[in-house]
C-alpha positions as CSV (number, residue, x, y, z in Angstrom):
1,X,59.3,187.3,145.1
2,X,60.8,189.6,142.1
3,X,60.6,188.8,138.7
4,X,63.9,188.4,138.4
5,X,64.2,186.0,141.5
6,X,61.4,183.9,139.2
7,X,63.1,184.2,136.0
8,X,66.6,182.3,137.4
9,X,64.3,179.6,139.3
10,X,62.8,179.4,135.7
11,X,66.4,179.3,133.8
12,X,67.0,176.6,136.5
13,X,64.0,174.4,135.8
14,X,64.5,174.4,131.9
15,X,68.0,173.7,132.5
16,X,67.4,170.7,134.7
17,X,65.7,169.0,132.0
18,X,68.1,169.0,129.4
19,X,71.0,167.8,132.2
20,X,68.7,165.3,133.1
21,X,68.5,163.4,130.2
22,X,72.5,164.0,129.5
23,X,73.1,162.2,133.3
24,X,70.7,159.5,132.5
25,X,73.2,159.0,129.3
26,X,76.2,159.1,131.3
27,X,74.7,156.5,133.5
28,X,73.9,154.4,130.3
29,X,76.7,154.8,129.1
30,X,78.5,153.7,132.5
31,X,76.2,150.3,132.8
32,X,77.3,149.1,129.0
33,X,81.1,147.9,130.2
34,X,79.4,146.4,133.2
35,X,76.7,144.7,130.7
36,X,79.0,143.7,128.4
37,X,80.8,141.9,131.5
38,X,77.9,139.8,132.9
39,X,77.1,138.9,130.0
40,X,80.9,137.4,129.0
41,X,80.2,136.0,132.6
42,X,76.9,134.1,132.0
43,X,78.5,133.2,128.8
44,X,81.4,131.1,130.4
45,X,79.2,129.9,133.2
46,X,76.6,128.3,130.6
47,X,80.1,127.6,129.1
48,X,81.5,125.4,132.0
49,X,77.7,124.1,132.9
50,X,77.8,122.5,129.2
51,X,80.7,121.2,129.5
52,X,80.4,119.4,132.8
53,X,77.1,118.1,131.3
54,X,79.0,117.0,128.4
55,X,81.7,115.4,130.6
56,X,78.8,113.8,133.2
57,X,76.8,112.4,129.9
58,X,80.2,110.8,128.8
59,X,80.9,109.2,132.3
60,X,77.8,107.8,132.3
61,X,78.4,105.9,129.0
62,X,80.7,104.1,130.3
63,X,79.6,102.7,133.9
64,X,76.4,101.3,134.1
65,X,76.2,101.9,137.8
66,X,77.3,103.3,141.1
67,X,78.5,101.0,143.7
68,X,80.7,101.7,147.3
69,X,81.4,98.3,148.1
70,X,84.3,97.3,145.4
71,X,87.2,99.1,144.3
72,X,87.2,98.4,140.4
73,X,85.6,96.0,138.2
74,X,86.5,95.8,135.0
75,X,83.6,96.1,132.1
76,X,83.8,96.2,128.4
77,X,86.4,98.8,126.6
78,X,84.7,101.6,124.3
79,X,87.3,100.7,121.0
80,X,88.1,104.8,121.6
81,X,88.3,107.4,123.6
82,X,88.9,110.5,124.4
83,X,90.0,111.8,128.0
84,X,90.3,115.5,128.5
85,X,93.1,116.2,131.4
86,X,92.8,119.5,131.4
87,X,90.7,120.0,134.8
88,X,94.2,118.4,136.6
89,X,95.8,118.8,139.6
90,X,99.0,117.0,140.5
91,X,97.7,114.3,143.4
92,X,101.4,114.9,145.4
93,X,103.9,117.5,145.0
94,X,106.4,114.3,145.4
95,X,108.2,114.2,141.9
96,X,110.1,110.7,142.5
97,X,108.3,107.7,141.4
98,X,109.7,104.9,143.5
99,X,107.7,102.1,141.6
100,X,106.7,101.7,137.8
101,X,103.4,100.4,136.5
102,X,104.1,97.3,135.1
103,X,105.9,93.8,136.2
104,X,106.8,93.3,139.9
105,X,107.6,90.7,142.0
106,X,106.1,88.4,140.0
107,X,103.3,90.2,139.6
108,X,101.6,93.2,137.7
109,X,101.8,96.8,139.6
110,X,98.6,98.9,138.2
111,X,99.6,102.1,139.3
112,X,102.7,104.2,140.4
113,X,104.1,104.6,143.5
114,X,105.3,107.8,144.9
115,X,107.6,109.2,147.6
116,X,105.7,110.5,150.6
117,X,105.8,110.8,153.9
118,X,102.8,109.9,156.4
119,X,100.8,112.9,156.9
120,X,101.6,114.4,153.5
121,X,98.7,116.1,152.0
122,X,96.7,113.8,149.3
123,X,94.6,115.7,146.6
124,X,92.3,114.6,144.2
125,X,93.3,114.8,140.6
126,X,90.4,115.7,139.0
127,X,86.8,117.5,139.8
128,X,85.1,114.3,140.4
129,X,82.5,112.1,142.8
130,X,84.2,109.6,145.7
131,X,82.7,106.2,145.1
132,X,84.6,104.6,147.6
133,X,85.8,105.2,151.1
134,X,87.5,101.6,152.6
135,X,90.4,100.1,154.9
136,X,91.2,96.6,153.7
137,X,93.1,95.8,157.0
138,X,96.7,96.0,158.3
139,X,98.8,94.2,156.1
140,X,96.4,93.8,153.2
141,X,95.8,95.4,149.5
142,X,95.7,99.2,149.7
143,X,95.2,99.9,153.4
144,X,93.1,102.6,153.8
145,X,92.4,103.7,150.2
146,X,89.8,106.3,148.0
147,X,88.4,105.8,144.7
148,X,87.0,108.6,142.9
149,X,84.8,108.4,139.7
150,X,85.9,111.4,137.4
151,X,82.9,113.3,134.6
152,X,86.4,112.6,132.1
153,X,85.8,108.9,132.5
154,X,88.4,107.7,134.6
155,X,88.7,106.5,138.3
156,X,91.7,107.4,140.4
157,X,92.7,105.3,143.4
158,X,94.7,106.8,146.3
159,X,96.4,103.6,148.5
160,X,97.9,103.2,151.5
161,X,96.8,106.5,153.4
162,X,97.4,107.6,157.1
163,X,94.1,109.2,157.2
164,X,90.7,109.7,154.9
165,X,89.6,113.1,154.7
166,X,86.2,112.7,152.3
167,X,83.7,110.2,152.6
168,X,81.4,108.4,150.0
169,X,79.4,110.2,147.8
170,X,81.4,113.2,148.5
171,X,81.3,115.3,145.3
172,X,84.9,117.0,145.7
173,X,87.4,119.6,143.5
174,X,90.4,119.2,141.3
175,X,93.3,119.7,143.9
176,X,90.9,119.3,147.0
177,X,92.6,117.8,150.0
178,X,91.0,113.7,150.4
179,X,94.1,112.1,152.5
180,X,97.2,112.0,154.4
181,X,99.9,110.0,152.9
182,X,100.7,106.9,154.7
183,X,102.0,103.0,155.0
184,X,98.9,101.0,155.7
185,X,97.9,98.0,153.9
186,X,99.9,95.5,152.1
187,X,103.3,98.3,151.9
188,X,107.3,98.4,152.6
189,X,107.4,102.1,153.5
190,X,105.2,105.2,153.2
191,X,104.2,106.4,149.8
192,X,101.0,107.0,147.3
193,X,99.7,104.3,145.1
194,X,98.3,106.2,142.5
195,X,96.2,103.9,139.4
196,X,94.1,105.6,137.1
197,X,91.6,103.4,135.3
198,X,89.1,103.1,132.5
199,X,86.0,101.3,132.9
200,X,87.6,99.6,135.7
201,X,91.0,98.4,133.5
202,X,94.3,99.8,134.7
203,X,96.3,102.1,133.0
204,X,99.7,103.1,133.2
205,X,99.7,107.0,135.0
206,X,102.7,107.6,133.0
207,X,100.6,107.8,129.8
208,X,98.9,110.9,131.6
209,X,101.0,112.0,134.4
210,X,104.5,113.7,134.5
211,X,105.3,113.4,138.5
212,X,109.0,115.1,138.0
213,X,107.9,117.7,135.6
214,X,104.2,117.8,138.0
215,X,102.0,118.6,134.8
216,X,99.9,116.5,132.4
217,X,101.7,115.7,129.5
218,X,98.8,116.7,127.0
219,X,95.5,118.4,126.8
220,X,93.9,115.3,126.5
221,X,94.9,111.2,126.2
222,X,93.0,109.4,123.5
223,X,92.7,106.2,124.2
224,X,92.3,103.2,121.8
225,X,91.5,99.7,122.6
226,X,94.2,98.0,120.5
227,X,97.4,100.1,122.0
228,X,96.9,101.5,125.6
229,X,99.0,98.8,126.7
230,X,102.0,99.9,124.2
231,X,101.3,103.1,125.3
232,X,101.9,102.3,128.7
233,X,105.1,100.3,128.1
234,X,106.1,103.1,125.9
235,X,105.5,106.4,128.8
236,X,107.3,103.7,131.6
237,X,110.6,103.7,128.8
238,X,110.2,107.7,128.7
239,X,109.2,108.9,132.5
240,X,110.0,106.0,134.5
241,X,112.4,107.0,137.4
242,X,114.6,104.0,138.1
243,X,117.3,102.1,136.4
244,X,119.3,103.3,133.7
245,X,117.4,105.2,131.0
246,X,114.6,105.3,132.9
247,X,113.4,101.7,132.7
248,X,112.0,100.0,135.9
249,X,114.5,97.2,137.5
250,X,111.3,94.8,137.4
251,X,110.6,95.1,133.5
252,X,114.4,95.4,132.6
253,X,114.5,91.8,134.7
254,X,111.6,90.7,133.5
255,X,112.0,87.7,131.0
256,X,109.7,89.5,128.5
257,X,111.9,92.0,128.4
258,X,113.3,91.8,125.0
259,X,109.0,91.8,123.9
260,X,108.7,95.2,126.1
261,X,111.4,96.6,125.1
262,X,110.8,96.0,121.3
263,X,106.8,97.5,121.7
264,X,108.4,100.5,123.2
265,X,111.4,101.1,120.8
266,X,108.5,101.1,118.5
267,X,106.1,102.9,119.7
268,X,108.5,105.9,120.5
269,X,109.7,105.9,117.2
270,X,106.8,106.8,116.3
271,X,105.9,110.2,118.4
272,X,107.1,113.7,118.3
273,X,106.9,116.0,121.2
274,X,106.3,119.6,120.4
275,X,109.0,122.1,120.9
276,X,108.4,126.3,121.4
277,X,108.1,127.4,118.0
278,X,107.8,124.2,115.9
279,X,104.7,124.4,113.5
280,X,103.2,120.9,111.6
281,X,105.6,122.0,108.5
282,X,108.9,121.7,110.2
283,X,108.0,118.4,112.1
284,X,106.6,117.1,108.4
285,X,110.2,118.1,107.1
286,X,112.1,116.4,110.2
287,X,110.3,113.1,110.0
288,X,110.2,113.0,106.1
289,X,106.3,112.8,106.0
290,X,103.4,115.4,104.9
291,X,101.6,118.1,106.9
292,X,98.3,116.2,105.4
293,X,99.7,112.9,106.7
294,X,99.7,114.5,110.2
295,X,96.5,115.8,110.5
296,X,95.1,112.6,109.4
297,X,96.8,110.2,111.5
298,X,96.4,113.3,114.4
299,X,92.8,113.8,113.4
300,X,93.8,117.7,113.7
301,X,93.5,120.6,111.3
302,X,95.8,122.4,109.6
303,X,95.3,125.4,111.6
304,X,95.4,123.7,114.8
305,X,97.5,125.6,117.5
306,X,100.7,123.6,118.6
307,X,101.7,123.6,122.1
308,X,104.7,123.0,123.5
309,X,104.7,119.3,124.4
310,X,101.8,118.2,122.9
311,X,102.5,114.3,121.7
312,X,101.9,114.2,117.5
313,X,101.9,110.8,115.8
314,X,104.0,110.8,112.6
315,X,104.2,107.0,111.3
């Protein structure tokens, strides 16, 4: 071998080292993006993983047990609470309520009832646990119906289905298929009867639910002891789907109807619902009251974000 053949496998080898270290930098510098990445990743996961802990921990509160054989049972109120409907999905893609919550027949309706079809997909509303799987007969109560125990602290109940796609215990997804719609039970034609309760006490879906617009109407519901039941009379008045101005035939009939309708003229005077671009000082200016007076009776900040249809409290 020359010298000169040994002096360029020489030039070689001294270069080598010096690329060496300049790849292993490139490669470095390649893996930080990707770092920074898995590490937003784990981040939400222990993120969501708190959260559902946080949820679960708040469910448990407020049931002291789990039981398959009844379909609600109605335990002691917390005086407030707050439930997060974020985690949503719309049960039906039906947006015509054919029934209110509320007076019927003589009776009280604790849920809504909505236009289906038999064999029209069912979907749970929230992430959640099914407690109960159960056909009370023919002409009788629900028909084939579902309960499902939800880490936000309510229990939905799905009535009068064709068909039961889950079965007890069944840990299941926001917007996961769990029936066909049907007419089964104690019903006049096929549709869902969809309640949503709390700590086994009914209340009105309206209050959470917007079937025509198919959204929540908030982030979250909080819930207080001493007015859910306004509440409820006051969402039938503003999303109920029959009789003029939206008010159920039952509760316009009904002979406490001058009571009802006083609660809810009340109660809606009372709310504000967010427009685009509306900020806490323009709704304090419209309603002759104070951005501090807001955020008090809102328990918000003054920074807080405003979305567009949020419910604010003004009086």
């Amino acid at each position: 071998m020359s010298f000169k053949s040994i002096r360029n496998i020489a030039v070689i080898a001294v270069s080598s080292l010096f690329v060496l270290p300049v790849a292993g930098q490139d490669l470095l510098a390649n893996q930080a993006p990707i770092d920074r990445k898995m590490k937003a990743v784990d981040a939400g996961i222990l993120k969501h993983l708190v959260e559902v802990e946080e949820f679960e921990s708040l469910a448990d509160e407020l049931y002291e047990d789990w039981d398959n054989t009844y379909a609600h049972r109605e335990t002691e109120l917390p005086d407030s609470f707050r439930i997060d409907l974020r985690d949503f999905c719309m049960p039906t893609a039906s947006r015509v309520v054919t029934s209110n919550f509320g007076a019927r027949w003589r009776r009280q309706h604790k849920g809504l009832d909505i236009k289906v079809y038999i064999g029209d997909t069912i979907r749970s509303a929230f992430p959640g646990k099914v407690r109960v799987v159960k056909n009370q007969g023919r002409r009788k109560g629900y028909g084939q119906y579902i309960v499902i125990r939800h880490p936000n602290g309510l229990e939905t109940i799905y009535g009068h289905l064709s068909k039961q796609l889950v079965v007890e215990n069944q840990e299941v997804r926001a917007g996961e298929p769990i029936g066909l719609g049907g007419n089964t039970g104690r019903s006049t034609g096929s549709h869902l009867h969809f309640e949503t309760r709390l700590c086994g006490v009914a209340l009105n879906p309206a209050i959470m639910f917007d079937f025509v617009n198919q959204d929540v109407v908030a982030d979250s519901y909080m819930f207080y002891k001493n007015r859910y039941e306004a509440d409820g009379m006051m969402a039938t008045v503003l999303r109920g789907a029959n009789g003029k101005n939206g008010y159920d035939p039952a509760l316009v009939n009904s002979p406490n109807v001058g009571k009802s309708r006083d609660v809810a003229s009340r109660s809606t005077s009372t709310i504000h619902k967010v427009r685009k671009g509306e900020t806490l000082s323009s709704i304090a200016r419209k309603h002759g009251t104070t951005v501090n007076a807001l955020c008090r009776l809102n328990r918000i900040s003054k920074n807080v974000r405003l979305r567009p249809g949020q419910i604010l409290k003004y009086n």
